[in-house]
C-alpha positions in Angstrom: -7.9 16.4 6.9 -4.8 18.3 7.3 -4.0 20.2 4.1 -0.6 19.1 3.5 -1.5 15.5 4.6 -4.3 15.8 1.6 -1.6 17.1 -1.1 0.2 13.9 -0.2 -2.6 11.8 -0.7 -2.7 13.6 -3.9 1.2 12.5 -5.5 2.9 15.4 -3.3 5.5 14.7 -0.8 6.4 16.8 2.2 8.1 19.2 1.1 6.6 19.8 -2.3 3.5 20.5 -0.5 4.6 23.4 1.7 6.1 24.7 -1.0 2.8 24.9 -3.1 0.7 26.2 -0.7 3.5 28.9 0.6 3.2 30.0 -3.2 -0.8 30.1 -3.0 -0.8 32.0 0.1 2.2 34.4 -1.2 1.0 34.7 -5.0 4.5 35.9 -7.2 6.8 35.0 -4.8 11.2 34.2 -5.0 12.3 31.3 -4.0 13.7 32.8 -1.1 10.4 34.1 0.4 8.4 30.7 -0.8 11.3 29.0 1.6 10.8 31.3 4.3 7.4 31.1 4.1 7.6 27.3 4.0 10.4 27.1 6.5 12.7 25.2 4.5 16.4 26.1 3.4 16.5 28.1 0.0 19.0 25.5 -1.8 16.4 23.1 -1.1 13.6 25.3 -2.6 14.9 25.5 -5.5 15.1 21.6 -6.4 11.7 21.4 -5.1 10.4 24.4 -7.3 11.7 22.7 -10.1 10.2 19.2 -9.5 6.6 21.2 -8.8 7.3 22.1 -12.5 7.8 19.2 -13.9 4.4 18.2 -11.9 3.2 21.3 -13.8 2.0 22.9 -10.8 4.3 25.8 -11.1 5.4 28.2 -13.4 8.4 30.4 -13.7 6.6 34.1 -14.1 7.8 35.3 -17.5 9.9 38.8 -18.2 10.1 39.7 -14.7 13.7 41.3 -13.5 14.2 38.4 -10.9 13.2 34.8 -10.8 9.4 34.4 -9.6 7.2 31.7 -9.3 3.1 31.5 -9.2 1.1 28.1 -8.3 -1.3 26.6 -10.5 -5.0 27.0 -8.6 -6.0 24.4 -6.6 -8.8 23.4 -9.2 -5.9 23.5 -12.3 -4.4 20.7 -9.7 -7.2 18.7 -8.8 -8.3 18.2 -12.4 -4.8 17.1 -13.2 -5.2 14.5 -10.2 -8.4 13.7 -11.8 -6.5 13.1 -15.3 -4.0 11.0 -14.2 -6.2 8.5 -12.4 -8.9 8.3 -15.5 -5.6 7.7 -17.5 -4.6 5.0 -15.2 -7.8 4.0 -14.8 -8.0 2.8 -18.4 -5.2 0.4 -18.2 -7.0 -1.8 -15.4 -8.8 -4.0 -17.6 -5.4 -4.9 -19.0 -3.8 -5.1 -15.4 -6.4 -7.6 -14.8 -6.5 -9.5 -17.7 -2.8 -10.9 -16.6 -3.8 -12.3 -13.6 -3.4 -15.9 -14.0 -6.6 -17.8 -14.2 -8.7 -14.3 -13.9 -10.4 -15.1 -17.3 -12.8 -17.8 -15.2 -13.3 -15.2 -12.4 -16.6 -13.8 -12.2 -16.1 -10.2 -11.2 -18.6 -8.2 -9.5 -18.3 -4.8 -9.1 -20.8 -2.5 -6.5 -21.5 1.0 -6.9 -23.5 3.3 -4.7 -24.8 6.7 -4.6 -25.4 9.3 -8.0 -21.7 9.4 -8.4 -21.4 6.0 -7.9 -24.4 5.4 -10.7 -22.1 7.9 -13.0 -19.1 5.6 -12.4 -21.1 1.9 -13.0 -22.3 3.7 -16.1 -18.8 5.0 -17.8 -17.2 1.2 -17.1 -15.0 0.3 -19.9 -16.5 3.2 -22.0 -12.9 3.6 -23.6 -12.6 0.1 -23.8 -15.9 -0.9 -25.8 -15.4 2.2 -28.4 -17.2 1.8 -31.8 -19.1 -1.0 -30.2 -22.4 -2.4 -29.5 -24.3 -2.4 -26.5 -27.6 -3.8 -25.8 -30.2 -3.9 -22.9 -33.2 -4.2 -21.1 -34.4 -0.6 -20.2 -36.3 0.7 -17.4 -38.7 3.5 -16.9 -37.2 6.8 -15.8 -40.5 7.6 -13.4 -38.1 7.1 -10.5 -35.5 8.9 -11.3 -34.6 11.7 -9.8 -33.5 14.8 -12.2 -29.6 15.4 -11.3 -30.1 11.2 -12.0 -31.7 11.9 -15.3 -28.8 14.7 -16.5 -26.0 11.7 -15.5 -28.2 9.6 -18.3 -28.4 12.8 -20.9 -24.6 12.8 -20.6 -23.5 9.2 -20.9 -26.0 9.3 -24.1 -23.5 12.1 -25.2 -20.1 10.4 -24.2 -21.3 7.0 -25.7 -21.5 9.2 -29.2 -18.0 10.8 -28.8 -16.7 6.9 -28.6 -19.4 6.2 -31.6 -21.8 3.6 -29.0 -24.4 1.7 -30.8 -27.1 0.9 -28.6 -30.1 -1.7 -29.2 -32.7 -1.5 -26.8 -36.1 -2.7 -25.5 -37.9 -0.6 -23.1 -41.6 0.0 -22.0 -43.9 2.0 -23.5 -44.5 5.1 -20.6 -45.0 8.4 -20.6 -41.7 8.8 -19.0 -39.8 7.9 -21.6 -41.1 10.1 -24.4 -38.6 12.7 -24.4 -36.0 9.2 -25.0 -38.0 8.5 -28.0 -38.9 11.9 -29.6 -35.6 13.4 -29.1 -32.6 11.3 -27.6 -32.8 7.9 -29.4 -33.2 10.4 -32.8 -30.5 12.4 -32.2 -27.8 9.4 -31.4 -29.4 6.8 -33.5 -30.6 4.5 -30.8 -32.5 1.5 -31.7 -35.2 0.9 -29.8 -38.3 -1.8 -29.7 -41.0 -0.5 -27.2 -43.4 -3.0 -25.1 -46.6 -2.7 -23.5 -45.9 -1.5 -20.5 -48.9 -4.0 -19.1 -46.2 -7.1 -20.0 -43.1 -5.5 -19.4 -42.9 -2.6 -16.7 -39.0 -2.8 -15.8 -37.7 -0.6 -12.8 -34.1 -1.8 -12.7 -32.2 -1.3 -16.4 -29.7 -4.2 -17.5 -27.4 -3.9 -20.0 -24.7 -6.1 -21.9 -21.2 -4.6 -23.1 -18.5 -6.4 -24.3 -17.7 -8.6 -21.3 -20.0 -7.4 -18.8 -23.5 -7.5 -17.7 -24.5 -4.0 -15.9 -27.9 -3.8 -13.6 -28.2 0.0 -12.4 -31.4 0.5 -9.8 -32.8 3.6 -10.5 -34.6 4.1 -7.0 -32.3 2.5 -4.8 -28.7 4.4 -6.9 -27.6 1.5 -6.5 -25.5 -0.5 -9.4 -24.0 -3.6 -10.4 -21.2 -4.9 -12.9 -20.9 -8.7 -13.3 -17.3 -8.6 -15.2 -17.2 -12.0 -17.2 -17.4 -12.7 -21.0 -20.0 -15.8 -20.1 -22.0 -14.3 -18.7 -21.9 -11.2 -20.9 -22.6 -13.7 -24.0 -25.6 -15.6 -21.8 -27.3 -12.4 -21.5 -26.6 -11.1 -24.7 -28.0 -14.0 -26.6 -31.2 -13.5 -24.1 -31.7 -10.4 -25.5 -31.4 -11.5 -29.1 -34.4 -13.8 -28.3 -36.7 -11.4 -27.2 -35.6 -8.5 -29.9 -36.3 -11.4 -32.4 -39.5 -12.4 -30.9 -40.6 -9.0 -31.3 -40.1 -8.2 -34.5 
């Protein structure tokens, strides 16, 4: 992809984005060389410059005897990008929930890949803070271990947003490091089941308002989006945790 064309795709118009990377290429730079080197008039620069600040993706260079001006690094932008589309991100739900009639929609969401597992796995986290999730869990013999590091660290993000989690899961080998030090350390409930009656490959879980099936093997996920159907499967759940007290 052309680089300015992928600055636009990132908030930037035209201009704005010759004018950041004629400032990466140049370093401390006027306006007047940032223009030449962009090929745009110097007035123009200036207004530009100014909205690039405002963006936060330029700075004025401080005590210097004539006006210079330094771009942000192209990571310092990115994760800005990133910000502002998590922040936007977390208003969906909401978005949604004003589409007429979309309370009796059943909405299923697909995810693919390890970052696609990451994102099925962080759904609605912000949302569901301080509450209870519950689920069927799977062994972890199929996982792979840049897999297993995504599960470490959404064990560590559902504590920053204080997650309780209620689980049943088989007894396997695979799983001890979950028992001895992860469900101990975040105060995971768990019930444990012969791994002879119940040998699970696929996890399911229940949040709020969604049911969430993640295929360990496969990285494939799915989220059925629906308060029914989250309450169906939750009161499943509280039968069998019941049944094995």
């Amino acid at each position: 992809m052309d680089i300015i064309k992928g600055l636009e795709n990132l908030g930037l118009n035209e201009k704005q984005a010759k004018i950041y990377v004629a400032l990466l290429q140049l370093g401390r730079a006027s306006a007047y060389a940032a223009a030449d080197k962009a090929g745009l008039k110097k007035p123009t620069t200036y207004v530009i410059l100014g909205e690039l600040m405002e963006k936060g993706l330029v700075t004025r260079v401080p005590r210097s005897r004539k006006q210079l001006f330094v771009a942000k690094r192209p990571e310092e932008f990115f994760a800005l990008a990133e910000e502002r589309l998590s922040n936007a991100k977390s208003i969906l739900p909401d978005l949604l929930s004003m589409i007429k009639g979309s309370q009796d929609k059943v909405r299923t969401l697909y995810y693919e890949g390890l970052t696609g597992v990451h994102e099925a796995l962080w759904y609605r986290m912000k949302e569901m803070k301080q509450q209870e999730l519950v689920g069927f869990y799977a062994t972890v013999e199929q996982a792979s271990p840049e897999l297993e590091q995504v599960f470490f660290d959404w064990h560590v993000a559902m504590a920053k947003h204080r997650f309780t989690l209620r689980v049943i899961a088989p007894e396997h080998p695979s799983l001890k490091k979950y028992r001895e030090e992860i469900d101990p350390k975040y105060g995971h409930t768990v019930r444990s089941v012969s791994a002879e009656k119940y040998s699970a490959k696929i996890s399911i879980d229940v949040g709020d308002t969604f049911v969430r099936i993640v295929a360990f093997r496969e990285l494939q996920a799915i989220v059925i989006d629906n308060p029914d159907v989250a309450q169906t499967v939750r009161q499943i759940f509280e039968l069998v945790w019941s049944g094995l007290e």
